[in-house]
N, C-alpha and C positions, 0 to 999 in steps of 0.2 A: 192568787190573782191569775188568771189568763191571760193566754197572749192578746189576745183582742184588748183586754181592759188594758193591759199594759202600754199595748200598741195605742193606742185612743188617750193614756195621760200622755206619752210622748208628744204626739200631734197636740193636742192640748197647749202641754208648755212651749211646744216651739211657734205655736198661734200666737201664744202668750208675749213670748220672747221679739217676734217680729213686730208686733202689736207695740210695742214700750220702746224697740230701735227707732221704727215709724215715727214714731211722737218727738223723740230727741232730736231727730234728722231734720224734722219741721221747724223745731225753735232753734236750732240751728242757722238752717237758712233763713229763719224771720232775724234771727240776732244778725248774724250777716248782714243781709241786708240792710239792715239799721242801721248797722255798723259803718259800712259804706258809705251811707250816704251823710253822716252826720262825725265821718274818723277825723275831719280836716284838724281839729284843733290838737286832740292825741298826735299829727304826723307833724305839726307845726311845734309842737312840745319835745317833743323827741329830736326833731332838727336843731334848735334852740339848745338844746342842753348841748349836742355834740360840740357845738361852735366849732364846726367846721364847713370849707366852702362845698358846695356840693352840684354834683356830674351826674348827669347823665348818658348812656352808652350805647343807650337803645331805645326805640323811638317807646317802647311799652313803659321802660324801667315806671315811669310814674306811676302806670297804673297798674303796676305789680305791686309796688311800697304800699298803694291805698287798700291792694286787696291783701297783701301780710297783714296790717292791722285789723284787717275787719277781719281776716280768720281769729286774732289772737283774742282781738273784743270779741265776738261770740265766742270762742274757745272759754274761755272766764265767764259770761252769763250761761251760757248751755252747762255749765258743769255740775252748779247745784241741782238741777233737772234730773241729769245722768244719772247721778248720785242718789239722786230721788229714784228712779223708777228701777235702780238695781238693787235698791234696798226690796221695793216691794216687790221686784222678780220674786228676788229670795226669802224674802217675809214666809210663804205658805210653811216652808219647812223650819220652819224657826219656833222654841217655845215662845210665849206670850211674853216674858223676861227678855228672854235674846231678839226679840222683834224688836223691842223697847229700845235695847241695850244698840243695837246696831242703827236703827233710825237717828242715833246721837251721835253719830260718827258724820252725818251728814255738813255741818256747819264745819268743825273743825278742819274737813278733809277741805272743805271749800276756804277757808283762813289759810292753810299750809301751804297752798297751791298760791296764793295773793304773794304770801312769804317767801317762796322758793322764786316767783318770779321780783321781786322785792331784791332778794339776794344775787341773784344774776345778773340784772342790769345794773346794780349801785355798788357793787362788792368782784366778782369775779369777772364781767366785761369790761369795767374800766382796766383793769388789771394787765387784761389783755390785747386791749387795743394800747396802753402803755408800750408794753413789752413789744408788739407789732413795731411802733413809730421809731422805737431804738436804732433798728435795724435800716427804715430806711433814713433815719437823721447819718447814721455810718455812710450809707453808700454816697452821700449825698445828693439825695433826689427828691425833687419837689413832688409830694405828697398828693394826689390825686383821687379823689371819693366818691365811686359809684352811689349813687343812693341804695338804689337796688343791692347791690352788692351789699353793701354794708351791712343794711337793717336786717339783709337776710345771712348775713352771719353771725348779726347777731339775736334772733329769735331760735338761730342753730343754737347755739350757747344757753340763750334763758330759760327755754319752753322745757328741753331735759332736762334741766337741775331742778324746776317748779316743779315736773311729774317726781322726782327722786323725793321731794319736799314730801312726798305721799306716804311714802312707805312706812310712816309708823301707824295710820290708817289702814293700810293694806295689812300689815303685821295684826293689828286687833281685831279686823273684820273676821280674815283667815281663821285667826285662832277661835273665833268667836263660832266660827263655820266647824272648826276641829282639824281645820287641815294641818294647822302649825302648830305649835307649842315651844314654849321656852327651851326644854331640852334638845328640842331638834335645831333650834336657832342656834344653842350653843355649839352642840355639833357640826356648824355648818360657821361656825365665826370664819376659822381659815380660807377657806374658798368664798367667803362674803369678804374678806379685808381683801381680796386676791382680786376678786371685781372690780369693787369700789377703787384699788391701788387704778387699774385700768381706765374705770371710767374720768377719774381725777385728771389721768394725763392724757385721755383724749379731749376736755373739756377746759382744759389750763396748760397758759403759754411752758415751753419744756426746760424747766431751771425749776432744782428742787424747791424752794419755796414757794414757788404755785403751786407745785404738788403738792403741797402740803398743806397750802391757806385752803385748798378745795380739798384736799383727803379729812383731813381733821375735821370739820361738819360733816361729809358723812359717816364718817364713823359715829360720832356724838348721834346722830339721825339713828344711826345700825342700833348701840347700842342703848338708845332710849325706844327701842322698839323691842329690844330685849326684854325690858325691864314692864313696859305696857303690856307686850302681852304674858309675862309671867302675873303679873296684876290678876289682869284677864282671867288667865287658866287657873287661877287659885278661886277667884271669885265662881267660875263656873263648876268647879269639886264643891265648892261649900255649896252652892245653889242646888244640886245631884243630890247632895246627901240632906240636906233638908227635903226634897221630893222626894225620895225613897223612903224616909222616917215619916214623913206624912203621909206618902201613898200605902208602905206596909204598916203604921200606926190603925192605916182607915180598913185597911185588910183583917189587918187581925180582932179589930172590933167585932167586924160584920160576922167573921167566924165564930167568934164567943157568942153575939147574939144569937145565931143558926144556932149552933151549939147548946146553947141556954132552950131557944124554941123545941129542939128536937127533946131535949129532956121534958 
């Protein structure tokens, strides 16, 4: 290949690549917008559960809370989209199998993501806003709750742990790509428990049994991504060697025949 053609698929896929950002960026902002205008009842649900009394600090706070939730509502409809148009980035270089195989990662990555935000707001920010009030019931002081503040501490909280919910997704895609495999996962346990110890305690109040209600799911997360994509990379050796047995099967044919002809 030349550099010209070279040069020319480059441009190409990065038309391509712009082309498919484009598109998400729009339902995006169309989700957004939707979002916005119809979030009353999600902001009214979320207030309702905290049962607590709520402040305002700044003449916007309102209308920052209405636009947290319209980012997080489109953030959740835009995602199956996303997920759609990065499969078919990557589709051209994929066998007809692995096209198959990774356009079926679409759904579940979109269920994990519902789950990890499921698990953050009912499981690890009650936890924490617990563990918060401790502290000031000690000092003895009447309790006072930005709204704004709040919801955006705690979308700090939810929205990382729902992308972490990803990673046995990202682990089968990867491998599915060639970049990962089991052996290298294992390889890398130590400095992956080393993260995750990390990420658990900047994400949970700091007394070891948060660290630990939050390290223990991810690890289970770690190591069922382990095991997915050893799955994975077994099924894609067997698929290799049945294309090779078929492809030099069909090889050696056509030589016999040649063969057979020239005689």
């Amino acid at each position: 290949m030349s550099n010209e053609d070279r040069d020319m698929r480059v441009v190409e896929h990065l038309s391509e690549l712009r082309r498919r950002v484009i598109w998400v960026l729009i339902i995006f902002m169309v989700a957004f917008i939707g979002a916005f205008v119809y979030a009353d009842p999600v902001v009214r649900y979320f207030q309702k559960n905290a049962d607590i009394q709520w402040n305002v600090f700044a003449l916007g706070d309102g209308l920052r809370v209405y636009m947290q939730f319209s980012f997080v509502i489109a953030l959740v409809v835009t995602l199956p989209f996303m997920l759609y148009h990065i499969w078919r980035f990557v589709s051209p270089g994929l066998r007809p199998h692995e096209r198959k195989a990774a356009g079926a990662f679409i759904v579940p990555a979109f269920l994990l993501f519902i789950t990890g935000l499921a698990v953050g707001y009912y499981l690890v920010f009650p936890m924490l806003v617990s563990f918060m009030k401790k502290f000031s019931e000690k000092l003895g002081t009447v309790e006072t709750f930005g709204i704004s503040q709040y919801f955006g501490f705690m979308f700090n909280i939810v929205i990382p742990l729902a992308l972490l919910f990803e990673l046995p997704i990202i682990v089968m895609f990867l491998t599915r790509l060639r970049v990962l495999n089991p052996m290298r996962m294992k390889k890398m346990r130590g400095y992956s428990y080393l993260v995750l110890v990390i990420i658990a305690s900047l994400i949970s109040p700091p007394d070891f049994i948060s660290h630990l209600s939050v390290f223990v799911p991810l690890v289970i997360l770690y190591e069922v991504s382990v095991v997915l994509s050893r799955i994975v990379y077994r099924k894609q050796l067997k698929e290799e060697a049945e294309w090779e047995r078929e492809f030099y099967g069909e090889r050696q044919e056509k030589d016999a025949v040649l063969t057979v002809d020239r005689e």
